[in-house]
C-alpha positions in Angstrom: -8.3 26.3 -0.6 -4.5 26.3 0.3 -2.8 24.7 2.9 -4.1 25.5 6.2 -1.4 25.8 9.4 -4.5 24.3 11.6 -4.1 23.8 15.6 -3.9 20.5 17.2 -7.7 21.9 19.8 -9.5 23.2 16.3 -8.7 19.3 14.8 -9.4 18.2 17.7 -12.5 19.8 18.9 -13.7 18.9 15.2 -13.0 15.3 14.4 -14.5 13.5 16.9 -1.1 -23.1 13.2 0.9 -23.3 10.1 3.3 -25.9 8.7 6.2 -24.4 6.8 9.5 -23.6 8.7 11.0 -19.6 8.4 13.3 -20.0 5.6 17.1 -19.4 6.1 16.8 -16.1 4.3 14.4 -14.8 7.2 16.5 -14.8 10.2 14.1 -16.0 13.2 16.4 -14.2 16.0 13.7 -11.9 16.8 11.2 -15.0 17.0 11.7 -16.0 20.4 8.8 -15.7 22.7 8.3 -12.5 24.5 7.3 -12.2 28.3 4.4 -9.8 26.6 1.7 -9.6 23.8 2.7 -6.7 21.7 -0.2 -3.9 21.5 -0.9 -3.7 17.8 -2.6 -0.8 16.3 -1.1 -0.9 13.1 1.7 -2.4 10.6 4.0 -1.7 8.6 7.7 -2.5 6.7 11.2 -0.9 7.8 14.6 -1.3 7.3 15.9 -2.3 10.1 19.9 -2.5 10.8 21.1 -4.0 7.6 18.1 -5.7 6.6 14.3 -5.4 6.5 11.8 -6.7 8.6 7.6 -6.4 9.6 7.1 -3.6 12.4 4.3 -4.2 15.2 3.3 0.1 15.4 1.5 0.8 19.1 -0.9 3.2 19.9 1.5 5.7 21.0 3.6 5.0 17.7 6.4 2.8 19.5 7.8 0.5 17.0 8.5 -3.0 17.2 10.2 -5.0 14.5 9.7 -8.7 14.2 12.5 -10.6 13.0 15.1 -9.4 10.5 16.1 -10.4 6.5 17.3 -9.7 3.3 14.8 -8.6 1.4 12.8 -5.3 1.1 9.3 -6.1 2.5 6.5 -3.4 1.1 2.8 -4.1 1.7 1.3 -5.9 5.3 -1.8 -8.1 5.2 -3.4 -8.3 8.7 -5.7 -11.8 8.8 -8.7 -11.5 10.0 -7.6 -14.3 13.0 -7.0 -11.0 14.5 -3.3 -12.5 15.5 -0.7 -13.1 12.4 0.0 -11.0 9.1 1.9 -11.5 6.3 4.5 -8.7 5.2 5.2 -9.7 1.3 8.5 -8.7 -0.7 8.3 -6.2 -3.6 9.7 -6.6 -6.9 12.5 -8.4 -7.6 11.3 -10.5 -3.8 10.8 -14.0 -3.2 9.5 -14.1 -0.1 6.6 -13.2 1.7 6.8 -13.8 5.9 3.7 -15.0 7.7 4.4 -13.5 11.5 2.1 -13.2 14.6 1.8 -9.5 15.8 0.9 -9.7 19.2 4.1 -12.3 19.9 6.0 -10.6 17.8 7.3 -13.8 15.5 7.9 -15.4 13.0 6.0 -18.4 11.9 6.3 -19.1 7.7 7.5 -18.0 5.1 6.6 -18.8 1.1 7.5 -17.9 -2.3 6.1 -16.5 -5.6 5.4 -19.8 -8.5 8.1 -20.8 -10.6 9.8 -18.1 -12.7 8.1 -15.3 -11.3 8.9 -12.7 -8.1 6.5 -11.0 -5.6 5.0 -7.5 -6.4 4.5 -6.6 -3.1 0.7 -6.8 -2.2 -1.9 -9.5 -1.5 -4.8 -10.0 0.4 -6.6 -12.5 2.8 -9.6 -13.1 1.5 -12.5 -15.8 2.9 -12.0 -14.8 6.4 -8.3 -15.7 6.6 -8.7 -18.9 5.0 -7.2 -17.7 1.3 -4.7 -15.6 0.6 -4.2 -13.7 -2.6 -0.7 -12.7 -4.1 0.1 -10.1 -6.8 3.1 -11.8 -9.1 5.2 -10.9 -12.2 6.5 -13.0 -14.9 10.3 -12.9 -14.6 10.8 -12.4 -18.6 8.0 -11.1 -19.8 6.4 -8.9 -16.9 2.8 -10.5 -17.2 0.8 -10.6 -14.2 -0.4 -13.2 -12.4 -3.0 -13.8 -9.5 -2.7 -16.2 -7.3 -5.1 -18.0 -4.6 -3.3 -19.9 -1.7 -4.7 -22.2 0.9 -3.4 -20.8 3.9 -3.5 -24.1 6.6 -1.8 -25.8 3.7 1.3 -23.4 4.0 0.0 -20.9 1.6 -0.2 -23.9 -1.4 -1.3 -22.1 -4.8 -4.7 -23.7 -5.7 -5.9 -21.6 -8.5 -4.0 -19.1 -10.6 -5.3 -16.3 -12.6 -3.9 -13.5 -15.9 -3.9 -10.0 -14.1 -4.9 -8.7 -17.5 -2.1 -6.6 -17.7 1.7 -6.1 -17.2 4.1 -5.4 -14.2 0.6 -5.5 -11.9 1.6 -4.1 -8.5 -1.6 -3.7 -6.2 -4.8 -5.3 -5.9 -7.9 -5.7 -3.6 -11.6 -7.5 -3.2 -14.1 -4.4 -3.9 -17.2 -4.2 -5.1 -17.6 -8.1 -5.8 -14.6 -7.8 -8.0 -10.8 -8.3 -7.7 -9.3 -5.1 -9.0 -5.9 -4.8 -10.1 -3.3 -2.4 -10.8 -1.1 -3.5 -13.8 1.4 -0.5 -13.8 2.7 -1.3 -17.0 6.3 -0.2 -16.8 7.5 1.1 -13.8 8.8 4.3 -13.6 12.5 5.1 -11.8 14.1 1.4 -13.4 16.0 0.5 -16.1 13.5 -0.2 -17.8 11.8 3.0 -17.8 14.6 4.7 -19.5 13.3 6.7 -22.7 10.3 4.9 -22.3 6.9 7.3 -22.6 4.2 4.6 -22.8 3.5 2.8 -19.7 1.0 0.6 -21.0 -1.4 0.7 -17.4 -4.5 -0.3 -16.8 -7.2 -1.3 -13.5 -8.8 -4.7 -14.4 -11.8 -5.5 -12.4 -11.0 -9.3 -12.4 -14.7 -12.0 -11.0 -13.2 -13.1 -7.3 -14.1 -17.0 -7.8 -12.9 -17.7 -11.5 -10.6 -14.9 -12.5 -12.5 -13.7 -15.2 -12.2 -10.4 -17.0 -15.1 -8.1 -16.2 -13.4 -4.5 -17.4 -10.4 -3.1 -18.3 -9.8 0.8 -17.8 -7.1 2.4 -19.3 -6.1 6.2 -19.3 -6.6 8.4 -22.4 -3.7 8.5 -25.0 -2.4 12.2 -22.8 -1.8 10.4 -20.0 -0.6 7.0 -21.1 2.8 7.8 -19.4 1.4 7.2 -16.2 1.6 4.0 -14.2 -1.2 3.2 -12.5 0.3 1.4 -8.9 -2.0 1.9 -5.6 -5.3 1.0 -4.5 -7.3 1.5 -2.0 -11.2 0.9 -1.3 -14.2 1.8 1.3 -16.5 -0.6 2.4 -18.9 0.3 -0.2 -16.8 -0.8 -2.5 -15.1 2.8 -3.8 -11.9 3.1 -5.0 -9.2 4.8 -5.7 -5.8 4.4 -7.9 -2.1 6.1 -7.8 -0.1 6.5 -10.0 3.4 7.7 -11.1 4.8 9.3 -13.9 7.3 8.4 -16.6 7.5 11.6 -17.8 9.3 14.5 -15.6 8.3 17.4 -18.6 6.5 19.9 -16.0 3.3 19.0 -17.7 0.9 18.6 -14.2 -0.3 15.6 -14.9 -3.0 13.9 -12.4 -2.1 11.1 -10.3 -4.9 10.1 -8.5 -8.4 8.5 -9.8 -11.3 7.2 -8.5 -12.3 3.8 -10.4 -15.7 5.0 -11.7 -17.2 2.5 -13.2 -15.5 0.8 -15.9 -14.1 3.9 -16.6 -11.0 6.6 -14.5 -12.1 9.7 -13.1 -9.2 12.0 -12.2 -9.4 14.0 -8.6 -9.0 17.6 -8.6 -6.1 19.9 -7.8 -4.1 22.9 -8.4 -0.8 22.5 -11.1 1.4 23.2 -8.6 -0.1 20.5 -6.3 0.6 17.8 -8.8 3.8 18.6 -9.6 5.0 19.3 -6.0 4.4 15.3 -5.9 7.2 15.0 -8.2 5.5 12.8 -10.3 5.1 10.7 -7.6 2.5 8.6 -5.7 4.0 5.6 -3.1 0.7 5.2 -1.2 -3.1 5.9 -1.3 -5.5 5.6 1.9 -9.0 6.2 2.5 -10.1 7.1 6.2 -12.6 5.3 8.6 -15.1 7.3 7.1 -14.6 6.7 3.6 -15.1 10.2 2.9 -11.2 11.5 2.4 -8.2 10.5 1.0 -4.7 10.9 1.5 -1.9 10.5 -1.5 1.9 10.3 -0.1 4.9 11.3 -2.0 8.5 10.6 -0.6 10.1 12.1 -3.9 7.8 15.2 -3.3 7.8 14.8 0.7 4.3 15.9 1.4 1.0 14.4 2.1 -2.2 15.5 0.2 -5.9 14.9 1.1 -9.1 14.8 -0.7 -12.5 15.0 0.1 -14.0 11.6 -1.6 -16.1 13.2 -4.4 -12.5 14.5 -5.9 -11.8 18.2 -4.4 -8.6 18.8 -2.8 -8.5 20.0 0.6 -4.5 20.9 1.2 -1.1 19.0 1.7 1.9 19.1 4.2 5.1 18.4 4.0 7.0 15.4 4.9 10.3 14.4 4.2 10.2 10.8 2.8 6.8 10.4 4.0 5.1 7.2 1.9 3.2 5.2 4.7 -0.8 5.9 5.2 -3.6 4.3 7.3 -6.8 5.7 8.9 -7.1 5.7 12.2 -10.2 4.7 13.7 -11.1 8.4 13.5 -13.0 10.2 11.1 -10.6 12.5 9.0 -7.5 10.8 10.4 -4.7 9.3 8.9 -1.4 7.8 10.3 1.8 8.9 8.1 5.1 7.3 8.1 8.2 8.7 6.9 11.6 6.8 5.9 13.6 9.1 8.3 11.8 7.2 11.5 8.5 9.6 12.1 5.4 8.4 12.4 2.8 11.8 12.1 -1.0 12.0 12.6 -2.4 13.9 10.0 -6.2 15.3 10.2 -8.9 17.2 8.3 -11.8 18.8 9.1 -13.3 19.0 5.8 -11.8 21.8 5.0 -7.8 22.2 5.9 -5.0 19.4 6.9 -3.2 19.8 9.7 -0.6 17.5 11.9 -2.0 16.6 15.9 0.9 14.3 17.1 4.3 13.2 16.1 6.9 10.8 17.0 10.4 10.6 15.7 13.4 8.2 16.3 11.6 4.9 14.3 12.8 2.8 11.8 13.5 3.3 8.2 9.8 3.0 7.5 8.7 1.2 3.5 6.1 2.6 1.6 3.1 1.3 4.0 1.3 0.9 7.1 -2.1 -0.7 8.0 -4.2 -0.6 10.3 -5.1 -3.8 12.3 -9.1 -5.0 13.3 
């Protein structure tokens, strides 16, 4: 099925206390206390002004950002305390903020171990009592998981191989840690006549770091660096990827992680390569029955039903940022132009039911909060 132009009434109608100071390269001018709790519904990363900063999104889209620095911020981890999050720095960042999104401040801020930089993803685990980091060797782009004690200031206690290099996402599913080592990423210097990515998914035992599996992509698409994750409650999940290559070959970029093995989703050529070879974000819905792939290279958003079969995309310019909504078949979409865009399904076509313009310069991700 194409693209549907679906009305907002058929969609409708269908779809039913921590130690560590702020450091000096986090300014804390946006930490003082407000005269009102901020209404979170979900999270994200902007550019704000000249620098970057957390953004508190409310039900009705109005942004917030809390606190302003240097350095781009990419993935937000909601605790489960159902009060702070932590907004961590992509590669080449050092930093990753602890802030509390209904004050709208500051609190911490820590850093990757020695010699290594932030990827730009981690994840409370243990009910907000551990936090897991995604970090890359400096010099030799191994990865490296680490477990932090968050009342001791996010202290490493235990760290872990990612099984792979230049790892960029990763997530508890399943009663694994899975990873996404992207190998080398496309759109860098390093990249450059490079047609091997070398990425895999490592499904990683949560409590000792242990190698379970390893998938890895068959030798006609071993250009393609495997980046995003996301995962349903029954443990399903799905990776992005991105493409060294630009050779027109249509080339699929999203997979569910079946097994120990990759199975690719379904689409038309022309879908695939209208993502410019491109994935920045992945989402499942409340339901876990679709999925949404963003491009900002391509600008559109595409959706899937779970078991693989594509349903349609939409365009929007520099749209990267998806979360569900606490709807079945919806997902919010940010763009880096400032709009934030509800985008639904019926099961059948993908249509947009509300939009909002004039935010900031929105990252690659949003989140929605418990």
């Amino acid at each position: 099925m194409g693209i549907l132009d679906l009305t907002r009434r058929s969609l409708a109608g269908t779809l039913g206390a921590l130690v560590a100071a702020p450091r000096v390269f986090f300014a804390s001018g946006a930490a003082h206390a407000r005269d009102h709790l901020l209404d979170a519904e979900w999270l994200a990363t902007a550019g704000v002004g000249e620098g970057f900063a957390p953004v508190v999104l409310s039900p009705d889209f109005a942004a917030t950002p809390v606190g302003a620095g240097t350095q781009r911020l990419h993935w937000v981890e909601p605790s489960p305390d159902g009060r702070t999050a932590v907004a961590v720095a992509r590669r080449p960042g050092t930093t990753a903020v602890l802030f509390d999104r209904r004050a709208g401040s500051v609190l911490a801020s820590f850093e990757p171990g020695e010699g290594r930089v932030f990827s730009g993803h981690g994840r409370f685990i243990e009910g907000g009592r551990r936090f897991l980091a995604v970090e890359i060797d400096r010099d030799t782009g191994a990865g490296m998981v680490t477990r932090r004690v968050v009342e001791a200031g996010f202290a490493i206690e235990a760290e872990w191989a990612s099984s792979g290099i230049g790892p960029h996402d990763m997530l508890p599913a399943g009663g694994t840690l899975v990873v996404a080592n992207g190998g080398v990423e496309p759109h860098t210097p390093e990249a450059v006549g490079a047609e091997i990515a070398g990425a895999s998914v490592a499904r990683l035992d949560p409590v000792s770091g242990a190698v379970r599996s390893v998938a890895e992509l068959s030798e006609d698409l071993s250009s393609l660096s495997l980046r995003h994750l996301t995962s349903g409650a029954d443990g399903f999940t799905v990776v992005a990827a991105q493409d060294l290559l630009a050779d027109g070959i249509a080339r699929p970029l999203l997979y569910a992680v079946d097994g120990e093995g990759l199975r690719a989703f379904d689409a038309p050529d022309e879908e695939w390569r209208g993502l410019r070879t491109y994935v920045g974000s992945v989402c499942l819905d409340a339901s876990g029955a679709y999925v949404a792939a963003a491009s900002p290279r391509g600008n559109r958003v595409a959706l899937w039903r779970r078991d693989g079969r594509f349903l349609g995309s939409l365009t929007l310019v520099d749209g990267c940022g998806l979360a569900p909504t606490r709807e079945a078949g919806q997902f919010l979409a940010t763009s880096g132009l400032g709009e934030t865009v509800l985008i639904a399904t019926d099961g059948e076509g993908v249509g947009v039911v509300a939009r909002r313009s004039g935010g900031p310069r929105f990252d690659n991700h949003a989140v929605l909060v418990a």
